[in-house]
C-alpha positions as CSV (number, residue, x, y, z in Angstrom):
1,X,109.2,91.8,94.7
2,X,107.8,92.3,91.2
3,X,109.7,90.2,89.4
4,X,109.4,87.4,92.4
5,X,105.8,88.2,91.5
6,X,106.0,87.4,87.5
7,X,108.1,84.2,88.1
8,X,105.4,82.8,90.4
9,X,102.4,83.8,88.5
10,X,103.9,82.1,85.7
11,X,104.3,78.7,87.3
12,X,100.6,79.2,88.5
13,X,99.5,79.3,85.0
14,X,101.9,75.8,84.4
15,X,100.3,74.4,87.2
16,X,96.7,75.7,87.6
17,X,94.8,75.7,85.1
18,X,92.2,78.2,86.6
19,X,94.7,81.0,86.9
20,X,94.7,84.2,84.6
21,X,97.0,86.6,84.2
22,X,95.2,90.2,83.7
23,X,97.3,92.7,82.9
24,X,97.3,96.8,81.7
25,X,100.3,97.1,79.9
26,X,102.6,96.9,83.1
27,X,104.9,94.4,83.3
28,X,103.8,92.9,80.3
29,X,107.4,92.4,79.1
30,X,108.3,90.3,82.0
31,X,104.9,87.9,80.8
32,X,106.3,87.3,77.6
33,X,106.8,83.5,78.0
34,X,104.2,83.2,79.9
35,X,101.8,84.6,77.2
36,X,103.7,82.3,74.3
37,X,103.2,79.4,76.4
38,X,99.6,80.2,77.6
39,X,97.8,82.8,74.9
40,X,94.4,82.2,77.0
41,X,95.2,82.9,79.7
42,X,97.6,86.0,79.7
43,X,95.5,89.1,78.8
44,X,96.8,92.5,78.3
45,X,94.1,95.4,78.0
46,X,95.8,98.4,77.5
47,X,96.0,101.4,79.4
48,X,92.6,100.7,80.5
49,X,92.6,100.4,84.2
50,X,88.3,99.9,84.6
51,X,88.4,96.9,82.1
52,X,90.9,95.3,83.4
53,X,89.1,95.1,87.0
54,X,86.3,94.3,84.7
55,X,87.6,91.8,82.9
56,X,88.8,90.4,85.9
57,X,85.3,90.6,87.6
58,X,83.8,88.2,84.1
59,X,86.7,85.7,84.6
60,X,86.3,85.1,88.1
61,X,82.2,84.4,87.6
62,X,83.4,81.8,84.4
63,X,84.9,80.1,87.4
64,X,88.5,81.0,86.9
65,X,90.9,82.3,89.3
66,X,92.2,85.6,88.0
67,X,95.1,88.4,88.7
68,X,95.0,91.7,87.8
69,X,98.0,94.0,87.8
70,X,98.9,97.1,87.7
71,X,100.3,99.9,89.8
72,X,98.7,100.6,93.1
73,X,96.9,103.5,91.9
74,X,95.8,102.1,89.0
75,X,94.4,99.4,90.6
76,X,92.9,100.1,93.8
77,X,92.5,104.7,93.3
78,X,91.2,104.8,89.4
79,X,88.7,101.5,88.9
80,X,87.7,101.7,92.2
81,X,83.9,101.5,91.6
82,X,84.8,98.7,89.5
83,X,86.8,96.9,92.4
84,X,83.3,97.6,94.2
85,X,81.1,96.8,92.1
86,X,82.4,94.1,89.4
87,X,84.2,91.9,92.4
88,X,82.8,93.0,95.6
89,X,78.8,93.3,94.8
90,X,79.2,90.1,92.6
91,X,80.3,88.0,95.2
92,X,83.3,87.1,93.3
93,X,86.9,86.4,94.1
94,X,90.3,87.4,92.7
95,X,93.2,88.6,93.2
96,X,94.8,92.2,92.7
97,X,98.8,92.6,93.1
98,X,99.7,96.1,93.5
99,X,103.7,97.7,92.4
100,X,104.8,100.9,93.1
101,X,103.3,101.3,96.7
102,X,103.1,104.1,98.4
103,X,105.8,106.0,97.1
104,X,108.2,104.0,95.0
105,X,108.9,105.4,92.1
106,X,108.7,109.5,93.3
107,X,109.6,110.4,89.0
108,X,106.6,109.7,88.4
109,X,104.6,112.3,90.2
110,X,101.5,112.2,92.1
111,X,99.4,110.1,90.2
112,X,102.0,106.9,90.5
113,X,101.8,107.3,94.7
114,X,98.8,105.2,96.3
115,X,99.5,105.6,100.1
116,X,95.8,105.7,100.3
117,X,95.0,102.1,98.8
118,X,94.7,99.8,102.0
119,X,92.2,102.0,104.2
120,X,90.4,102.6,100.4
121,X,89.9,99.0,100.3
122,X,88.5,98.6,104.1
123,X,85.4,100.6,103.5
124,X,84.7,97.1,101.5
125,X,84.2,93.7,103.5
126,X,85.7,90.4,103.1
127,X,89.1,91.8,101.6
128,X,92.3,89.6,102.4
129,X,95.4,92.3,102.5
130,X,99.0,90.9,102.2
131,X,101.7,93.4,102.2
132,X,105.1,91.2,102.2
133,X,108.4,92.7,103.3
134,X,111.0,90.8,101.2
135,X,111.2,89.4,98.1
136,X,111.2,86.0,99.6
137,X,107.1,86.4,100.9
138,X,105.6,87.2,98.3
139,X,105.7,83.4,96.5
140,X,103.7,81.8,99.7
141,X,101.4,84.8,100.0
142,X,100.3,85.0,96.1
143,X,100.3,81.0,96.4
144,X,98.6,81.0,99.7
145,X,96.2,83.8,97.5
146,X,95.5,81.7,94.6
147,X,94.4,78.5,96.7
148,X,91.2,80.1,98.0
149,X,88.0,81.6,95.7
150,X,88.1,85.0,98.1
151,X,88.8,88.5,97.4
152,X,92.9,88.8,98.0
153,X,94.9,92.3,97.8
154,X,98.7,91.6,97.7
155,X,100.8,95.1,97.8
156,X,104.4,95.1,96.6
157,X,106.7,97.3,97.1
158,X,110.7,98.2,96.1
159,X,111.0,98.8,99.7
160,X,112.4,95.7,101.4
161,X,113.6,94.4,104.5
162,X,117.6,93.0,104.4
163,X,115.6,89.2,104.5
164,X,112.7,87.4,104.7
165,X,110.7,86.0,107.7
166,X,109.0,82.8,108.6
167,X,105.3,84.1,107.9
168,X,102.0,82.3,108.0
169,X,99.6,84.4,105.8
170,X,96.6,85.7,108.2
171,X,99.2,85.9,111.1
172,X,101.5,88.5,112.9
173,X,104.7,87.0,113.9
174,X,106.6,88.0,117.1
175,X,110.2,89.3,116.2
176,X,111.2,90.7,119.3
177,X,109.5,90.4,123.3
178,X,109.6,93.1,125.8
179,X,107.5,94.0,128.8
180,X,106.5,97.8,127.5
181,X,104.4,98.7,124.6
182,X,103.3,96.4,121.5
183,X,104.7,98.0,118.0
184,X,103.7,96.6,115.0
185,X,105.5,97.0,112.0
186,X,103.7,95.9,108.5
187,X,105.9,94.8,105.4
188,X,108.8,96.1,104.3
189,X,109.5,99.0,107.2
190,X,110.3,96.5,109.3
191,X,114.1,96.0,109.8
192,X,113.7,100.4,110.2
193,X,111.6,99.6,112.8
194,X,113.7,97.3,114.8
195,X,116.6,99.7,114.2
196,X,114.5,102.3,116.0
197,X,113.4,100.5,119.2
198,X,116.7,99.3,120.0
199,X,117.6,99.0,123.3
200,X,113.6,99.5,124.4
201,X,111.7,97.2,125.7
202,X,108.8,96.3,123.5
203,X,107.5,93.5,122.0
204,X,108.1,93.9,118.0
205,X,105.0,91.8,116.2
206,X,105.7,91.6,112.4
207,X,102.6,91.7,109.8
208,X,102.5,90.6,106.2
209,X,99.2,90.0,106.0
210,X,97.3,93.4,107.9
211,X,93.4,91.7,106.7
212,X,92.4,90.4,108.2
213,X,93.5,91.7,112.1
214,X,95.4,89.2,113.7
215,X,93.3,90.4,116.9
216,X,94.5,86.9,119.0
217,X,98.3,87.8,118.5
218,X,97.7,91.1,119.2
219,X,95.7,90.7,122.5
220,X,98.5,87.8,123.9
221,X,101.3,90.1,123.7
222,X,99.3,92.6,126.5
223,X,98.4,89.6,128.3
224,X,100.1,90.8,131.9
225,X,100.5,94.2,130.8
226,X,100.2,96.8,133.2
227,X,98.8,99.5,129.8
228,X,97.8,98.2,126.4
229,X,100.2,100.7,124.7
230,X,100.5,100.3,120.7
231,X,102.5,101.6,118.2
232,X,101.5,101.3,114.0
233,X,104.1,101.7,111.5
234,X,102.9,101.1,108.5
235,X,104.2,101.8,104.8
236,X,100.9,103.6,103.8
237,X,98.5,106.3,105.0
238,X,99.0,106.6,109.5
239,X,96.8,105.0,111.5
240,X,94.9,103.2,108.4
241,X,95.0,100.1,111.1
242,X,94.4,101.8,113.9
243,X,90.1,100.8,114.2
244,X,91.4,97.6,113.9
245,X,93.4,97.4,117.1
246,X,90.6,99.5,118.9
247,X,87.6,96.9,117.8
248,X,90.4,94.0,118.7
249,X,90.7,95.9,122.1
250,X,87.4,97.0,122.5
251,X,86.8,95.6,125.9
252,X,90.9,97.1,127.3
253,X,91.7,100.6,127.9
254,X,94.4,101.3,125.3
255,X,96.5,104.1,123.8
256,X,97.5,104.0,119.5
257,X,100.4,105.6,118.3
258,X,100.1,105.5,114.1
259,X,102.6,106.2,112.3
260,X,103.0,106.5,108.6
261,X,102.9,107.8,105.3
262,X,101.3,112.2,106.2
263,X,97.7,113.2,105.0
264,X,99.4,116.5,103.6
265,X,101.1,116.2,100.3
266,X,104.4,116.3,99.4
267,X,104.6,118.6,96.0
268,X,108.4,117.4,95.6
269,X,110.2,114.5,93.5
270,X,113.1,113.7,95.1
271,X,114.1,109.5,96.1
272,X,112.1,106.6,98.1
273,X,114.9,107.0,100.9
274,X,113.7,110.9,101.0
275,X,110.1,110.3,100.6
276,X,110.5,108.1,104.2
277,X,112.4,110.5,105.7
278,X,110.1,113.6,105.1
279,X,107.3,111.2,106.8
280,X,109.2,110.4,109.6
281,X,109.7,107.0,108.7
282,X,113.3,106.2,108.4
283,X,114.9,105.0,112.1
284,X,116.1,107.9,113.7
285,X,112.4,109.9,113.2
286,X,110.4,106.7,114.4
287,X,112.9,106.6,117.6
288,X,112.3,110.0,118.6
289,X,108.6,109.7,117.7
290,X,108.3,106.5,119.9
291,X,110.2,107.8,123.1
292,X,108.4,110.6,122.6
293,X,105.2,109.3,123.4
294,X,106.2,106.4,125.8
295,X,105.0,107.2,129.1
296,X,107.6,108.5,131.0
297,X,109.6,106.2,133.8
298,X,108.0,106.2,137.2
């Protein structure tokens, strides 16, 4: 996804003259041509994670159409005031495009893991939050991103899906029909997903973009529902999305199952593949988590 990323940033900066690249040391190697070619308009701060929101922040009110990078928790967790402050309370827009996720890169200890970012970001308003699922999405999300003036989060991860889907940035797409529950599966822990509810019938909706709520796709799969049942599996902190199905259901009695990346720490290294595991994230834990709470047959 990241280098998907770098190649379509740097045809942004060939083609629009109002983007900036903003960067804090990472990934600055795969930006070298793009830097040669446009010295302007490819910035690299340093290991300076509030400046570069900062910087950002200035660029956007010069009218430009800037994106910073970085890890996720060097973007969204340490310059958060700025994120508030320089873009949010200045009315500005920009975009931010996260690596490392959640969990990617477990060598690197606590402080590279950001499982916390999205529900971080929704105690702010008028965020857009993309988190693709394959390499394949992230070109029309960032391009999708870069047409508007608005504040755009776009979260990438090392986790993929075995191939890309037919997405429309803002809406869920329906992968699979069933008459039982609704899951939801966001980004790249969607083919696991699938692999868990096989041979159950649920509706599977698929969501790059989780901000904002695609509330209308959401209530037309319960339409004729007997029990708005949801499940959440998302690649970050549990139930981060859950208000978001309750205020879209706010007038239908409902139950939430969220499942996701544990509150409670996990004080080991190990791989990604162990990291999902140990959060009950890889197939076989979501199955048993799902049946589990199903209601039982009548």
């Amino acid at each position: 996804m990241r280098d998907r990323f770098i190649a379509t940033a740097s045809a942004l900066l060939d083609e629009d003259p109002r983007a900036v690249v903003v960067l804090a040391d990472i990934s600055s190697d795969g930006f070298q041509d793009a830097s040669l070619a446009h010295p302007d308009r490819v910035i690299n701060v340093g290991i300076r994670e509030q400046l570069l929101v900062g910087a950002v922040g200035g660029l956007a009110l010069a009218g430009l159409r800037p994106i910073a990078h970085t890890f996720a928790s060097f973007l969204i967790e340490r310059p958060f005031e700025q994120v508030k402050l320089d873009l949010g309370h200045q009315a500005v827009g920009a975009v931010l495009v996260s690596a490392n996720a959640s969990y990617d890169w477990p060598a690197g200890g606590r402080t590279h893991m950001a499982p916390g970012d999205v529900a971080l970001l929704d105690t702010l308003p008028g965020w857009t939050v993309h988190v693709p699922g394959h390499p394949d999405e992230v070109e029309p999300l960032l391009r999708d991103a870069m047409a508007g003036d608005d504040l755009v989060y776009l979260r990438l991860s090392t986790q993929s899906n075995g191939a890309a889907r037919p997405i429309r940035p803002g809406r869920f797409l329906t992968v699979r029909e069933g008459a039982g529950p609704v899951v939801i599966a966001v980004g790249p822990v969607l083919d696991d997903t699938l692999k868990a509810v096989e041979g159950l019938d649920v509706t599977v909706l698929y969501a790059a973009t989780v901000r904002p709520f695609d509330t209308p796709a959401l209530r037309a799969a319960l339409t004729g529902r007997a029990a708005a049942d949801v499940v959440l599996v998302e690649p970050y902190l549990a139930n981060t999305s859950a208000p978001f199905v309750s205020e879209a259901l706010h007038d239908v009695p409902h139950r939430i199952l969220g499942l996701g990346v544990a509150r409670e720490e996990l004080r080991n290294y190990g791989e990604q593949h162990e990291h999902i595991a140990a959060h009950g994230l890889d197939p076989r834990s979501l199955r048993e988590r799902i049946t589990a709470w199903l209601p039982a047959p009548v």
